[in-house]
C-alpha positions as CSV (number, residue, x, y, z in Angstrom):
1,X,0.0,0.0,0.0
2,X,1.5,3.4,-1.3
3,X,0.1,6.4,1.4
4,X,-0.2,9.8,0.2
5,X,2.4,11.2,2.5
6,X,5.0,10.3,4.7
7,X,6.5,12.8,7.2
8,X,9.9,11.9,8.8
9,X,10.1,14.2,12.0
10,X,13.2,15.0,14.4
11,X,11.2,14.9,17.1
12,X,7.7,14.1,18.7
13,X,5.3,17.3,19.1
14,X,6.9,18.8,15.7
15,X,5.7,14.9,14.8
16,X,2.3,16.0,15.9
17,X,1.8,19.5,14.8
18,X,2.9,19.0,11.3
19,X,0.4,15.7,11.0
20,X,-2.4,18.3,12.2
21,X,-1.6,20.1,9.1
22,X,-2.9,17.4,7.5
23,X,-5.6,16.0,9.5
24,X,-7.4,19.3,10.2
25,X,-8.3,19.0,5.9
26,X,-10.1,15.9,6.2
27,X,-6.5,13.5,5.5
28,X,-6.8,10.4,7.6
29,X,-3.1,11.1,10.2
30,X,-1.9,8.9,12.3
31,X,1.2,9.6,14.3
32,X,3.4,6.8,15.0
33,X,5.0,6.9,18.8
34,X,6.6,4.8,20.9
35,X,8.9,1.3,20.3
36,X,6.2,0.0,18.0
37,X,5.3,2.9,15.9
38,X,1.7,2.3,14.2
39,X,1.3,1.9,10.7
40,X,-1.3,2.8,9.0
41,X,-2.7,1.4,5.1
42,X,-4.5,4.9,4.1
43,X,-3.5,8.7,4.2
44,X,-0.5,10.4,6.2
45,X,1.8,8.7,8.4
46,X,3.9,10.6,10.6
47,X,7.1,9.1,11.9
48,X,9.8,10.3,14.6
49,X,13.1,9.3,14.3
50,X,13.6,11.4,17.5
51,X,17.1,12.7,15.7
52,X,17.2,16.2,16.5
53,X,19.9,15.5,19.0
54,X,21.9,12.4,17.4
55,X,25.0,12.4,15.7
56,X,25.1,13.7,12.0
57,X,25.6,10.3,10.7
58,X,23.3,8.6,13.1
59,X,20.4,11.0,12.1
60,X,21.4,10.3,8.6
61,X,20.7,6.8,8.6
62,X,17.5,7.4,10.7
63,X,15.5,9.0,8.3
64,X,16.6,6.7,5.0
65,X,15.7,3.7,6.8
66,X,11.8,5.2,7.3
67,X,11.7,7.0,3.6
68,X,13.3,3.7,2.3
69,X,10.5,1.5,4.7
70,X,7.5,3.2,4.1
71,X,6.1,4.0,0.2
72,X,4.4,7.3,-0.6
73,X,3.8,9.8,-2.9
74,X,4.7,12.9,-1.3
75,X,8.0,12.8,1.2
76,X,7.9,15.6,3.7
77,X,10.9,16.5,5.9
78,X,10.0,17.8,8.9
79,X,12.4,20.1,10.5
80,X,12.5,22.0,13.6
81,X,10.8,25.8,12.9
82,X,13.6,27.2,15.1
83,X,16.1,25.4,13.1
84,X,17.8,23.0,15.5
85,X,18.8,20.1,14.8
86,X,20.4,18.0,12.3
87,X,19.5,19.5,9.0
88,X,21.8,18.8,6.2
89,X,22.0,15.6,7.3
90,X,18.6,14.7,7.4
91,X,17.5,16.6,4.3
92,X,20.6,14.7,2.3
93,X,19.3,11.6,3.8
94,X,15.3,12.0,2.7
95,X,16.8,13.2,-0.6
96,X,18.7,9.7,-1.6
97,X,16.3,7.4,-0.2
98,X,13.1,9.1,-2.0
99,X,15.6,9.1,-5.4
100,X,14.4,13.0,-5.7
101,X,16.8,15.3,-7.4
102,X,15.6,18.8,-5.3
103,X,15.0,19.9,-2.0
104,X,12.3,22.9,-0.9
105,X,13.3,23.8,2.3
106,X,10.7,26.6,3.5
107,X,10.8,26.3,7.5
108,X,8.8,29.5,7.9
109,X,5.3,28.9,10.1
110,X,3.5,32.7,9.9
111,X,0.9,31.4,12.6
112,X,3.7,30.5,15.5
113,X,5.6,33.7,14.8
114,X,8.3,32.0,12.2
115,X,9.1,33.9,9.2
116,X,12.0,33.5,7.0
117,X,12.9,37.2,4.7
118,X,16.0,37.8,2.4
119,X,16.9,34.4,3.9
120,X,17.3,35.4,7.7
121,X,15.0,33.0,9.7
122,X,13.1,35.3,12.5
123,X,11.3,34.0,15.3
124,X,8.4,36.4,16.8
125,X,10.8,39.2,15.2
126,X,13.9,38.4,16.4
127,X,16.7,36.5,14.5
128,X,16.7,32.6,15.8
129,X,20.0,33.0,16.9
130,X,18.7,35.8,19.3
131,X,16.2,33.3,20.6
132,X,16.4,30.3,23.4
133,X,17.3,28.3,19.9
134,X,20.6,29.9,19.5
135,X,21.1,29.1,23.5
136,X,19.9,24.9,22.8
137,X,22.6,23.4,25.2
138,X,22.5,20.6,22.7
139,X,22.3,21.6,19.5
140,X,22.3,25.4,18.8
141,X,21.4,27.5,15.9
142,X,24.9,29.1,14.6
143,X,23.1,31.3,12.0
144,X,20.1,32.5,11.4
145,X,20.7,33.2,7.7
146,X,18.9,30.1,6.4
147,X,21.2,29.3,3.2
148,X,24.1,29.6,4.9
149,X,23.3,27.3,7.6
150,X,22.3,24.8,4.9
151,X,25.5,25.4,2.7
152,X,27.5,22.8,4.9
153,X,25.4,19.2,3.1
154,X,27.2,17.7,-0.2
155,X,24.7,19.6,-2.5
156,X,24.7,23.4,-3.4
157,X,22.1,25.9,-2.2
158,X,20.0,28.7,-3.9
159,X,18.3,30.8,-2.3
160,X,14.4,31.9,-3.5
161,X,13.7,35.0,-2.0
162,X,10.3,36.8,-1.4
163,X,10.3,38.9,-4.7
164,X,10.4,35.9,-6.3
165,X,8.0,33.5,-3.9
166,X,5.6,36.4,-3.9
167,X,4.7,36.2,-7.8
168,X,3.2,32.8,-7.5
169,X,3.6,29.2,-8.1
170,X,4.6,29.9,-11.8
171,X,7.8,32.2,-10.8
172,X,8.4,29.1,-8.4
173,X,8.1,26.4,-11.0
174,X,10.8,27.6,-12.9
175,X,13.0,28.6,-10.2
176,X,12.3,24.6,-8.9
177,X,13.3,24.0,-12.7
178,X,16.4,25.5,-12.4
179,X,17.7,24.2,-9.4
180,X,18.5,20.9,-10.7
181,X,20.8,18.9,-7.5
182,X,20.4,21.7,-5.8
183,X,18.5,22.7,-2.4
184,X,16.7,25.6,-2.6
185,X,16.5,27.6,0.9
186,X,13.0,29.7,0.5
187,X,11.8,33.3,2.3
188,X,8.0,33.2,3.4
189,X,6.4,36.1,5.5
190,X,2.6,34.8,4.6
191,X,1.1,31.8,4.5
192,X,0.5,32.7,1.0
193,X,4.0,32.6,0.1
194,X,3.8,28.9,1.4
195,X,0.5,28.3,-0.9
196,X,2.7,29.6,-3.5
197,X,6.1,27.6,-2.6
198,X,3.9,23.9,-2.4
199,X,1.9,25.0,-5.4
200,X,5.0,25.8,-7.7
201,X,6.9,22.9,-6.9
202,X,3.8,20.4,-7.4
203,X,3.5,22.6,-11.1
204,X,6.9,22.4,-12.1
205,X,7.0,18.3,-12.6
206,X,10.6,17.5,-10.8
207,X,10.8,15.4,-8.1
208,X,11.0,17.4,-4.8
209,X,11.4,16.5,-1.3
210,X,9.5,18.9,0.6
211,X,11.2,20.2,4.0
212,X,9.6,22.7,6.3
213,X,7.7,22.5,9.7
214,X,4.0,23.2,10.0
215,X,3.5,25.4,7.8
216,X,4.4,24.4,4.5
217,X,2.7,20.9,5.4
218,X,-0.2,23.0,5.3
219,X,0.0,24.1,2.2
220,X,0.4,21.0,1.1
221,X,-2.5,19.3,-1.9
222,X,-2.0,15.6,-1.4
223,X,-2.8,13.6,-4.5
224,X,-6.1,11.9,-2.6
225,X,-9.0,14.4,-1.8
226,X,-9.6,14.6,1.7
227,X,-12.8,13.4,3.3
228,X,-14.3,17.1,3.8
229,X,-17.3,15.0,6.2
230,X,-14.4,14.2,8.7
231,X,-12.5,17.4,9.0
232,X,-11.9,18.4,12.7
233,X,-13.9,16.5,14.6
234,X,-12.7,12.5,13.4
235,X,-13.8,10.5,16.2
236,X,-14.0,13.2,18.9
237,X,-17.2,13.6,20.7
238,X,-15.3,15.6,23.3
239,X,-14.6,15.2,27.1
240,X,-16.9,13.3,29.3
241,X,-18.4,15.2,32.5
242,X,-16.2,16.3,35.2
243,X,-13.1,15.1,32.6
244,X,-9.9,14.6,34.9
245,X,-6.7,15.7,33.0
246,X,-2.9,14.9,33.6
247,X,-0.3,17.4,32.4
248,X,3.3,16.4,31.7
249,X,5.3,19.7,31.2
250,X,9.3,18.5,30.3
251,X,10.3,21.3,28.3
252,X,12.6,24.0,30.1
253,X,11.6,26.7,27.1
254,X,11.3,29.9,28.7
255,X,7.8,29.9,26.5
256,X,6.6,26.9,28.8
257,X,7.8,28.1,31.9
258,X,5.6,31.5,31.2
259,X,2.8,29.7,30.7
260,X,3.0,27.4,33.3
261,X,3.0,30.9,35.3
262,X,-0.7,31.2,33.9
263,X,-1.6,27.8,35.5
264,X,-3.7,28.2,38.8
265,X,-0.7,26.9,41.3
266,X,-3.2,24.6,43.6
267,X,-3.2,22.5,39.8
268,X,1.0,22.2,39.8
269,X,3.4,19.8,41.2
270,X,7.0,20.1,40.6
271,X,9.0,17.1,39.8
272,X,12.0,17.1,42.4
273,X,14.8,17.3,39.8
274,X,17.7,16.9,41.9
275,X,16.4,13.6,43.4
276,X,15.2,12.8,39.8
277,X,19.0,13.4,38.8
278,X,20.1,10.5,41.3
279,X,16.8,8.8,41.6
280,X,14.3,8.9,39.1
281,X,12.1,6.5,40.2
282,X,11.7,7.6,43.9
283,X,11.0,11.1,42.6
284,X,9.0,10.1,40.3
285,X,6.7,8.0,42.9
286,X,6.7,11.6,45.4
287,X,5.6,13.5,42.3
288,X,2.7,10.8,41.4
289,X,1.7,10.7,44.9
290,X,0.8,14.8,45.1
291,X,-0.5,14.5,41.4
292,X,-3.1,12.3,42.4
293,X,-4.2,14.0,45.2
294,X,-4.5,17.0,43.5
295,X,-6.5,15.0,40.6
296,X,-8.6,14.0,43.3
297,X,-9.0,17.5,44.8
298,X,-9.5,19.8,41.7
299,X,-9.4,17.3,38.9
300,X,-6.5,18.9,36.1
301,X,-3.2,18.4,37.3
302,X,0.3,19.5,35.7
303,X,3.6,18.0,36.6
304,X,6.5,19.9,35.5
305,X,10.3,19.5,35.5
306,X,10.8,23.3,35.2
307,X,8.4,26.0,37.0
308,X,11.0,28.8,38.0
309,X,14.2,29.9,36.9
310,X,17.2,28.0,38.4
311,X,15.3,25.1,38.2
312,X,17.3,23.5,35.8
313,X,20.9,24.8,37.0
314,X,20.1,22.9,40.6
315,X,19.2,19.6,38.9
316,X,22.3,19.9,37.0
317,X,24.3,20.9,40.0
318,X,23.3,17.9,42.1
319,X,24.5,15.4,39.3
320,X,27.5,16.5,38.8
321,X,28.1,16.5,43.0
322,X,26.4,12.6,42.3
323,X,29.1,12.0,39.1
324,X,26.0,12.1,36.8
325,X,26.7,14.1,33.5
326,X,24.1,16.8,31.8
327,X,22.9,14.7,29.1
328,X,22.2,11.6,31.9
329,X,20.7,14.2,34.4
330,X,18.1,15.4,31.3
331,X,17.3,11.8,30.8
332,X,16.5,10.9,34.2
333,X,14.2,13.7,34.6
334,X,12.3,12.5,31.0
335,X,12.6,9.1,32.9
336,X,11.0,10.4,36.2
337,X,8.0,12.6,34.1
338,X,7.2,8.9,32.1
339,X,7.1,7.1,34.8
340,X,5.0,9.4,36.9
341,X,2.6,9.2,34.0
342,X,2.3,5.5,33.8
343,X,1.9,5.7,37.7
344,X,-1.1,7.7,37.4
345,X,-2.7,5.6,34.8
346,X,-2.1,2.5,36.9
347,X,-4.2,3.8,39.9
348,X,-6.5,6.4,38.8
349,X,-6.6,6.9,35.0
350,X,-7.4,10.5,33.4
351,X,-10.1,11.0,30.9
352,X,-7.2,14.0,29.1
353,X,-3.4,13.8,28.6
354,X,-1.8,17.0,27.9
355,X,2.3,16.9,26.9
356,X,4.5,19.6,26.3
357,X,8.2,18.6,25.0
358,X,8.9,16.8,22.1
359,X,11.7,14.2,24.5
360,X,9.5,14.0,27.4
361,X,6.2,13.1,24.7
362,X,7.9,10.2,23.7
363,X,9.0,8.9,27.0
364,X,5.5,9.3,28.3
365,X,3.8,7.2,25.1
366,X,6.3,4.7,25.6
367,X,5.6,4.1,29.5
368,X,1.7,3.9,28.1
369,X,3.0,0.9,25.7
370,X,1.0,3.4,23.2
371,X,2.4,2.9,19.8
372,X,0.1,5.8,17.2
373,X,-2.1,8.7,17.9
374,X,-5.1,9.4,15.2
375,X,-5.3,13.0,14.7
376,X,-8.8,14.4,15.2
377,X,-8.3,17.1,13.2
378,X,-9.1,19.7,15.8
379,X,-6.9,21.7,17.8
380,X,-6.6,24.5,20.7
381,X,-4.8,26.6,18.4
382,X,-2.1,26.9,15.8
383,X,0.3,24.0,15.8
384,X,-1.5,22.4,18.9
385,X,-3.3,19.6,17.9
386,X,-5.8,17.0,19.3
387,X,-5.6,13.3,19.0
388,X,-6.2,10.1,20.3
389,X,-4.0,7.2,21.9
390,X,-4.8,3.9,19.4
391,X,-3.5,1.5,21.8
392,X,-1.9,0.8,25.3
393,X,-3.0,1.8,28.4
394,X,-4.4,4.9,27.5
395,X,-5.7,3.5,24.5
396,X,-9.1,6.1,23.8
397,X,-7.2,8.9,25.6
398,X,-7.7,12.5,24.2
399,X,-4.7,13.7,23.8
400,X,-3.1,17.5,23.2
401,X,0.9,18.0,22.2
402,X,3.0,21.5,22.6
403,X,5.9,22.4,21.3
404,X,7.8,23.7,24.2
405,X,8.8,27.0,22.5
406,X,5.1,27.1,21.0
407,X,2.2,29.5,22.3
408,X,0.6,32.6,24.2
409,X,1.1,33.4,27.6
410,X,-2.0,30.8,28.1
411,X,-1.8,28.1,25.8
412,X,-1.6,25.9,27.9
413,X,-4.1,26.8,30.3
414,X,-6.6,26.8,27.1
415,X,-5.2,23.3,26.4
416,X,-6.3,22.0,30.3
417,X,-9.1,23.6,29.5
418,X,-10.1,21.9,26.4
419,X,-9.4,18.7,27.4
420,X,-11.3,19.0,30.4
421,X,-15.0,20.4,28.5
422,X,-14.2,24.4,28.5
423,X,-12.6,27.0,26.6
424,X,-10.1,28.4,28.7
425,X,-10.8,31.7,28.3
């Protein structure tokens, strides 16, 4: 069975939000998650290699093994819409195992504040390497001028700027034409420009490999029509009565942590990072202990890893004193958040699970033995979509995925809210 579109993500809520993309036009989207990693016989499957912090050549090999695994007609790269990550790495690697002779790289997402103009990549205004993204501990942004940071791969790079994005798909077409071995690093400020970008290089008849987060999926016309009956509401009646919700916040994004500050503190417990660093399972056992009770007392709970500055700089500092490295420490605390989730669902399981980091999602689908999510189609709000769990524990579970650097000072309040039968505002 050939599906219509296969999306190789880097990691697991940039899995989710670009399926969304797809599922909120009618596409049947399932994301695959977990070991397992569901697979589907119709639409858009959505797979994370979970790369964006792997060696170059590990990454590499990642993504050809799923573009070489899994037929389709239409190969879509998804790459972080801050720019971390491995990127000529993965884009070379979707490139030879699709057999395609171009790549449209247009990372740009005009709804979460991503815009890319005369090839500088801008984030809420500011150039990415200005942002938390140019900080990653792990893997952060050198350069915010988009053709440049692609210029280090084996295959040369153009650059299509706005004047030329801007005169539609045709101007594209032949600049797609033109660009023979070549990938071509692409300005959008609109979501037209994106419209533009998909439609030109669909037009022009070359084999592309499309690379971009969100936004360009969205843009996207997929050879199948969707089913217009099912768009946004695919098997989602909504939350029962009195819905109980579990929040899983991993992400230390200075976006997250601000709108954790929005969340009413009786619903937050912190995760005790420095025991987490040495002991992840007894702090993960405190932490499901006083999310149950507060499940119990108010019914939406959210555990978080982060909720204050310094946060993160003590967790650290109590590993190294234990002989645990960074990269072990940031593990045990995913570790700690999974477990505490699995925990919960073993004693008193939640009718909503809310996630927010891409690591920490995975972990926490994993300790659920879920293996695929069916988008719904819905969503709180740009590139923050709705599913459910197909299988597991949770299996049935309405679930909602963040980006951590994604959102309004209340995004995720609105997301508690959703999941639990109200609009947050």
């Amino acid at each position: 069975m050939t599906l219509d579109a296969l999306v190789v993500a880097d990691d697991l809520t940039g899995a989710m939000d670009t399926g969304q993309a797809f599922a909120a036009r009618g596409h049947p989207t399932t994301v695959a998650v977990g070991t397992g990693g569901a697979r589907p016989e119709e639409g858009v499957l959505v797979v994370n290699t979970d790369s964006r912090y792997l060696p170059p050549e590990e990454a590499r090999t990642a993504v050809e093994r799923v573009v070489a695994g899994v037929p389709a007609r239409v190969v879509y790269k998804k790459i972080d819409s801050t720019l971390r990550g491995n990127l000529t790495a993965e884009i070379g690697a979707a490139l030879d195992a699709a057999g395609a002779d171009r790549a449209l790289v247009a990372p740009a997402f005009p709804a979460g504040g991503r815009l890319t103009a005369c090839g500088l990549h801008l984030v809420d205004g500011a150039l990415v390497t200005d942002t938390a993204a140019g900080r990653d501990p792990d893997s952060p942004v050198s350069s915010a001028h988009l053709p440049t940071l692609l210029g280090d791969g084996e295959r040369p790079v153009a650059h299509l700027g706005v004047e030329t994005v801007a005169r539609g798909p045709g101007a594209v077409a032949d600049a797609v034409r033109d660009a023979a071995g070549a990938v071509l690093a692409c300005d959008a400020v609109h979501d037209d420009h994106l419209v533009s970008l998909a439609r030109g290089a669909e037009r022009s008849g070359e084999a592309v490999v499309y690379v971009g987060s969100a936004g360009l999926a969205g843009a996207l016309e997929l050879p199948t029509e969707p089913d217009r009956e099912t768009e946004s509401a695919v098997d989602d009646p909504g939350p029962p009565a009195d819905a109980r919700v579990l929040g899983i916040a991993g992400s230390a994004s200075p976006t997250t942590v601000e709108q954790l500050g929005a969340v009413p503190a009786e619903r937050l417990v912190a995760l005790d990072g420095e025991r987490a660093s040495a002991d992840p399972s007894g702090a993960a056992a405190a932490a499901a202990d006083r999310a149950l009770a507060v499940l119990d007392d108010v019914g939406t709970v959210v555990v978080a890893s982060v909720l204050e500055e310094g946060d993160v700089g003590r967790a650290l500092r109590a590993g190294r004193e234990a002989g645990v490295d960074p990269g072990t420490v940031r593990e045990r605390v995913a570790e700690s958040l999974a477990r505490v989730a699995m925990r919960v669902w073993e004693r008193a399981p939640p009718d909503g699970l809310f996630v927010t980091g891409g690591a920490v999602a995975g972990r926490v689908f994993d300790a659920l033995g879920a293996t695929g999510v069916r988008l719904t189609g819905g969503a709180v709000e740009a590139g923050v979509p709705i599913g459910r769990v197909l299988d597991g524990t949770a299996t049935g579970t309405r679930v909602v995925t963040k980006a951590g650097a994604f959102g309004g000072e209340r995004t995720i309040v609105n997301c508690l809210a959703r999941l639990g039968g109200s609009d947050g505002e």
